[in-house]
C-alpha positions in Angstrom: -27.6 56.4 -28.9 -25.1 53.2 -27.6 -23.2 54.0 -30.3 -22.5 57.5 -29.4 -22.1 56.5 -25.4 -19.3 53.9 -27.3 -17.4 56.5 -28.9 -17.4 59.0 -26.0 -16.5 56.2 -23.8 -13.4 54.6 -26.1 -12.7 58.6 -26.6 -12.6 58.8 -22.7 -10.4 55.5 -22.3 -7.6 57.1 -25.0 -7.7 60.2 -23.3 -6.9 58.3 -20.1 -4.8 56.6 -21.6 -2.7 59.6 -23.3 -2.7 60.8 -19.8 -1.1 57.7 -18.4 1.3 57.3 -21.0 2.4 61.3 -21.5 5.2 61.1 -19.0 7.1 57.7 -20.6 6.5 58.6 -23.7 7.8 62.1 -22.6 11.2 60.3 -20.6 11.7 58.3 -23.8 11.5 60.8 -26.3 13.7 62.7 -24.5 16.2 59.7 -24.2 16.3 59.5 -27.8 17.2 63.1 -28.5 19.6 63.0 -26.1 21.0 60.4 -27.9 20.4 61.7 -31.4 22.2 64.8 -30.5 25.0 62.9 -28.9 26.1 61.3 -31.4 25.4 64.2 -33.6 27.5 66.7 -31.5 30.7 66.0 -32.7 29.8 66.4 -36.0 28.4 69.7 -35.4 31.9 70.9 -33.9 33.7 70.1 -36.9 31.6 71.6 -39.1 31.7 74.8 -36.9 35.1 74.8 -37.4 35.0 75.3 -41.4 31.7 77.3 -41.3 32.1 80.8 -42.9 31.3 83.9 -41.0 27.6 85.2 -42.1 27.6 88.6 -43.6 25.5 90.5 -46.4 28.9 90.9 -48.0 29.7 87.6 -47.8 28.5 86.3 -51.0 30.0 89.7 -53.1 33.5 88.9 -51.8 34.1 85.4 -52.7 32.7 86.7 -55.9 35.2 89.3 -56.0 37.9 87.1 -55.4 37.1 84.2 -57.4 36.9 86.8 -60.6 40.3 88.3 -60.0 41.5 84.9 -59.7 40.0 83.7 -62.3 41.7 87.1 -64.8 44.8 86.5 -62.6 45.3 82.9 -64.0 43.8 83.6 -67.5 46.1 87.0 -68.0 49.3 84.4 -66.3 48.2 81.2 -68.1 48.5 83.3 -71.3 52.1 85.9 -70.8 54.0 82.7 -69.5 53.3 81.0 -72.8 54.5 84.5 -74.6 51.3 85.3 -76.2 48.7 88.3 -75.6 45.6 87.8 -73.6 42.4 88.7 -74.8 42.0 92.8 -73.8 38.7 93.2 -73.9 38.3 89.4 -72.3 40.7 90.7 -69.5 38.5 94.1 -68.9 35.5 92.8 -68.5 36.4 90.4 -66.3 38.2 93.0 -64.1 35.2 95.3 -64.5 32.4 92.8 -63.1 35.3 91.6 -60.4 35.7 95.8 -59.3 31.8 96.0 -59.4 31.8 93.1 -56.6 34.6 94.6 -55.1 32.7 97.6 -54.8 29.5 95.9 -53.5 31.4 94.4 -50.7 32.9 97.5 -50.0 29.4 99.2 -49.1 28.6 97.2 -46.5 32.0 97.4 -44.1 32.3 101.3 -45.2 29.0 102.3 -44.9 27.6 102.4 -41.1 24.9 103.9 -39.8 26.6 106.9 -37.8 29.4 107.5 -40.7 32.2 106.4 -42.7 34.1 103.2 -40.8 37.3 103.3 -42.5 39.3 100.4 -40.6 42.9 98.8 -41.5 41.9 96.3 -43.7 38.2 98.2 -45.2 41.2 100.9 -46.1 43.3 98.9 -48.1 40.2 96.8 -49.7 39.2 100.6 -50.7 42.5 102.1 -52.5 43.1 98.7 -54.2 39.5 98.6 -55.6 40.6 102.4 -57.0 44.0 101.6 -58.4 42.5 98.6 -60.4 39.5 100.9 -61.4 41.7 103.9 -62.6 43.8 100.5 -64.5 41.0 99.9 -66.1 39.7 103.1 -67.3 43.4 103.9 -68.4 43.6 100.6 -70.7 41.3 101.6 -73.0 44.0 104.3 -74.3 47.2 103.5 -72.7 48.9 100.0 -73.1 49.0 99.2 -69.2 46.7 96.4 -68.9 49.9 93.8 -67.9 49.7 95.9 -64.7 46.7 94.1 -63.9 48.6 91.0 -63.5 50.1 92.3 -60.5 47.0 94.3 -59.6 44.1 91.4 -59.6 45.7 89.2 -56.6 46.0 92.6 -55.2 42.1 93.1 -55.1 41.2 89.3 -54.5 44.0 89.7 -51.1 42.5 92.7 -49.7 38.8 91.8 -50.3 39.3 88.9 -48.4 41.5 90.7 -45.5 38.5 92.9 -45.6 35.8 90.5 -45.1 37.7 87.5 -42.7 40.5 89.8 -40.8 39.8 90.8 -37.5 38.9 95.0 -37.0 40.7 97.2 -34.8 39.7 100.5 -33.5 37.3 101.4 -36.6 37.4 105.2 -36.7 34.0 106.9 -37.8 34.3 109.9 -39.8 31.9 112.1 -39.8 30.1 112.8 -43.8 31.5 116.9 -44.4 32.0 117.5 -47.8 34.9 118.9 -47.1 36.3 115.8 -44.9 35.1 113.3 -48.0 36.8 115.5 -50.5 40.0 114.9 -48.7 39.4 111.4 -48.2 38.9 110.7 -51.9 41.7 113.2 -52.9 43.7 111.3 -50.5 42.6 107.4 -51.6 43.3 108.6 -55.4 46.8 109.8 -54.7 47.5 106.8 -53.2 45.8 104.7 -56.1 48.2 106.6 -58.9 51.3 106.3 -56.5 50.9 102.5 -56.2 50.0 101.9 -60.1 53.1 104.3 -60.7 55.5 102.0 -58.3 53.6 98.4 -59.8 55.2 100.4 -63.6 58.3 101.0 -61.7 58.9 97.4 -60.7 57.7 96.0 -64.0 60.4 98.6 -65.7 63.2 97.0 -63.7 62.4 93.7 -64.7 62.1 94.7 -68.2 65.4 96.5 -67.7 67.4 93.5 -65.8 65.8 91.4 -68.6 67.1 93.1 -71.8 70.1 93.8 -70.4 71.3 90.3 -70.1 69.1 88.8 -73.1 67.0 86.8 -71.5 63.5 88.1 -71.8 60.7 86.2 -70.7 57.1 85.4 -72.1 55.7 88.1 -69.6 58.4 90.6 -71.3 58.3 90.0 -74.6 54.3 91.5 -74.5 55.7 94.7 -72.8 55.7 98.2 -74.5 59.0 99.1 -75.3 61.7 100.9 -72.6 60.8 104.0 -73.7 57.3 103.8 -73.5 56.6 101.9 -69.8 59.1 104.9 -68.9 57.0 107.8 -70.2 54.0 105.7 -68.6 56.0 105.7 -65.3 56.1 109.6 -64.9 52.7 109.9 -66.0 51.5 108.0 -63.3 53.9 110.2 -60.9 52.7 113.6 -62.3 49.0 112.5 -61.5 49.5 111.3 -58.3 51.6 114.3 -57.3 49.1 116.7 -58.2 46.2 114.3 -56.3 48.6 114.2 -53.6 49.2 117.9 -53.9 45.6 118.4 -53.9 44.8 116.3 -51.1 47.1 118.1 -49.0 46.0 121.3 -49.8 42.1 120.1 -49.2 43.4 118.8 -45.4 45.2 122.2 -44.9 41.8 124.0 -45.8 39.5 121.2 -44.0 40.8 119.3 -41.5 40.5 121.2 -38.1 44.5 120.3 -36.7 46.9 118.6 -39.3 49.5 118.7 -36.3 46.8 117.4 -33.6 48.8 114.1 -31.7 47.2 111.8 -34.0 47.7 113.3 -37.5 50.8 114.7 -36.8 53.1 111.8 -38.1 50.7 111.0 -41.1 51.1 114.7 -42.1 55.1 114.7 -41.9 55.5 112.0 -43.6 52.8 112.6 -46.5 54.6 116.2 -46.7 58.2 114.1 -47.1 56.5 112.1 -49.9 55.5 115.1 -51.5 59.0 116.4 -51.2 60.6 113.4 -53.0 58.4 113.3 -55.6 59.0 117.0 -56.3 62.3 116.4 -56.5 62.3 113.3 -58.5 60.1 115.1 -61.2 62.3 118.1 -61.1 65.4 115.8 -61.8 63.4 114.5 -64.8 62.7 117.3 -66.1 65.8 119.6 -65.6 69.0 116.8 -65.2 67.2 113.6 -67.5 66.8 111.5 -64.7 65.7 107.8 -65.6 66.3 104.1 -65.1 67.5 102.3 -61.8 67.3 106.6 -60.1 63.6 107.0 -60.9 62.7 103.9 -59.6 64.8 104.2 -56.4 63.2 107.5 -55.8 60.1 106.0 -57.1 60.0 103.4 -54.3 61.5 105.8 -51.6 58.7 108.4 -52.3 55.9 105.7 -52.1 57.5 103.8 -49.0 57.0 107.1 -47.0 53.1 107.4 -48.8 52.6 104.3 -47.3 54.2 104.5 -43.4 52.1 108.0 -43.1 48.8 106.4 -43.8 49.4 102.4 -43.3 51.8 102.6 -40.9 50.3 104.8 -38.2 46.4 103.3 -39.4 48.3 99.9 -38.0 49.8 101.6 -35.0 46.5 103.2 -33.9 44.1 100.2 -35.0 45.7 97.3 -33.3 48.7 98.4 -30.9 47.4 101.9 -29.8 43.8 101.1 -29.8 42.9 104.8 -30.6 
């Protein structure tokens, strides 16, 4: 019995006590986080300043772009020294690097209303096509040194895609018909840029021979003859996509000549036109060389200012 009276009076005299002491202990715990965070503060602001912006695609890109980089200096490490890099080495790399691509891709393209196609998700999405369609054509055309020029292609544009800042992101709404143009659209524009990537690796490999000084990236080329019948392959697929996507835009697309599409369809339609003629010079007056390249670049410039150009336009000086 005293002892219980003991314990619930030395229980009483630390409750009082608690009671007495709550507030100081209260003023000086709150002194020392004070201080704790003080010091700490300036710490935190640096390392806000290198922190990377949270995303679900975050992790998929870096992947992305570390791969291509890493097949990039592999495929480079191995034509500067003159010899042949390791094809199926090369592909597989490029594959898993496209499949992380693609991965990161889903989550700025996909939204929950539609298809965001900004600026930069754009570009991340035709250069994860051209190096796809690379891919799928090494396995029975000798065109896998394109991918030296194509893989810090991919690892650029992922990252624009992921870090750069969005401008008016346009929704499109998910028609069949709408996505058939899209795609048609994107997979002209893949062929085109493979075909002018050929074009420039042709005029190195014809500047080079002709003054008998080819380099370790040359020597491991196809011969003149072949990158050149390579070339217009390129250009008779992506003329026929192109032809195709213009046809599915005519059939689809509620206005070509509305005030927004109005310069992307003129200028597509000149594209088309220089490419028609450049294969029709091939075919009927032997065009070839330093002409089908100019033409080459010409045609693919105006591909470019009728989707790239007026995207940029609208996205970040129009706002529209």
């Amino acid at each position: 019995m005293y002892s219980a009276s003991l314990r619930r009076g030395q229980v009483a005299d630390y409750s009082e006590d608690c009671v007495w002491r709550t507030p100081r202990c209260q003023l000086v715990e709150s002194f020392v986080r004070w201080r704790f965070y003080a010091k700490l503060s300036p710490f935190r602001a640096c390392l806000t300043g290198f922190m990377l912006p949270l995303s679900p695609s975050l992790l998929t890109t870096l992947a992305a772009a570390l791969l291509y980089a890493a097949a990039t200096l592999y495929q480079g490490t191995r034509l500067a020294t003159g010899a042949k890099a390791d094809k199926r080495l090369l592909v597989t790399l490029g594959v898993f690097a496209v499949l992380a691509h693609g991965a990161s891709l889903l989550t700025h393209l996909l939204t929950p209303i539609g298809l965001g196609l900004d600026f930069f998700s754009a570009s991340s999405l035709i250069a994860a096509a051209v190096i796809a369609l690379t891919l799928l054509a090494c396995s029975r055309i000798p065109v896998e040194n394109l991918l030296v020029l194509l893989f810090p292609l991919g690892a650029i544009t992922v990252l624009l895609a992921q870090f750069a800042p969005t401008g008016t992101v346009q929704i499109i709404d998910e028609e069949p018909g709408i996505l058939a143009h899209i795609l048609l659209s994107i997979l002209a524009y893949g062929m085109f840029t493979i075909a002018v990537f050929q074009a420039l690796l042709l005029l190195v490999q014809d500047h080079q021979l002709k003054n008998k000084h080819p380099s370790g990236l040359i020597r491991n080329f196809p011969p003149l003859q072949t990158m050149e019948s390579l070339l217009f392959g390129f250009l008779w697929a992506g003329w026929t996509l192109l032809s195709l996507s213009l046809i599915s835009g005519w059939l689809f697309v509620e206005n070509l000549f509305a005030q927004h599409l109005v310069h992307k369809t003129l200028l597509a339609c000149l594209a088309w036109v220089v490419f028609s003629v450049l294969l029709w010079g091939r075919n009927r007056l032997g065009w070839r060389g330093h002409k089908a390249i100019r033409w080459t670049l010409a045609g693919f410039c105006l591909l470019m200012l009728a989707y790239f150009g007026s995207k940029l336009v609208r996205e970040y000086i129009l706002h529209i």
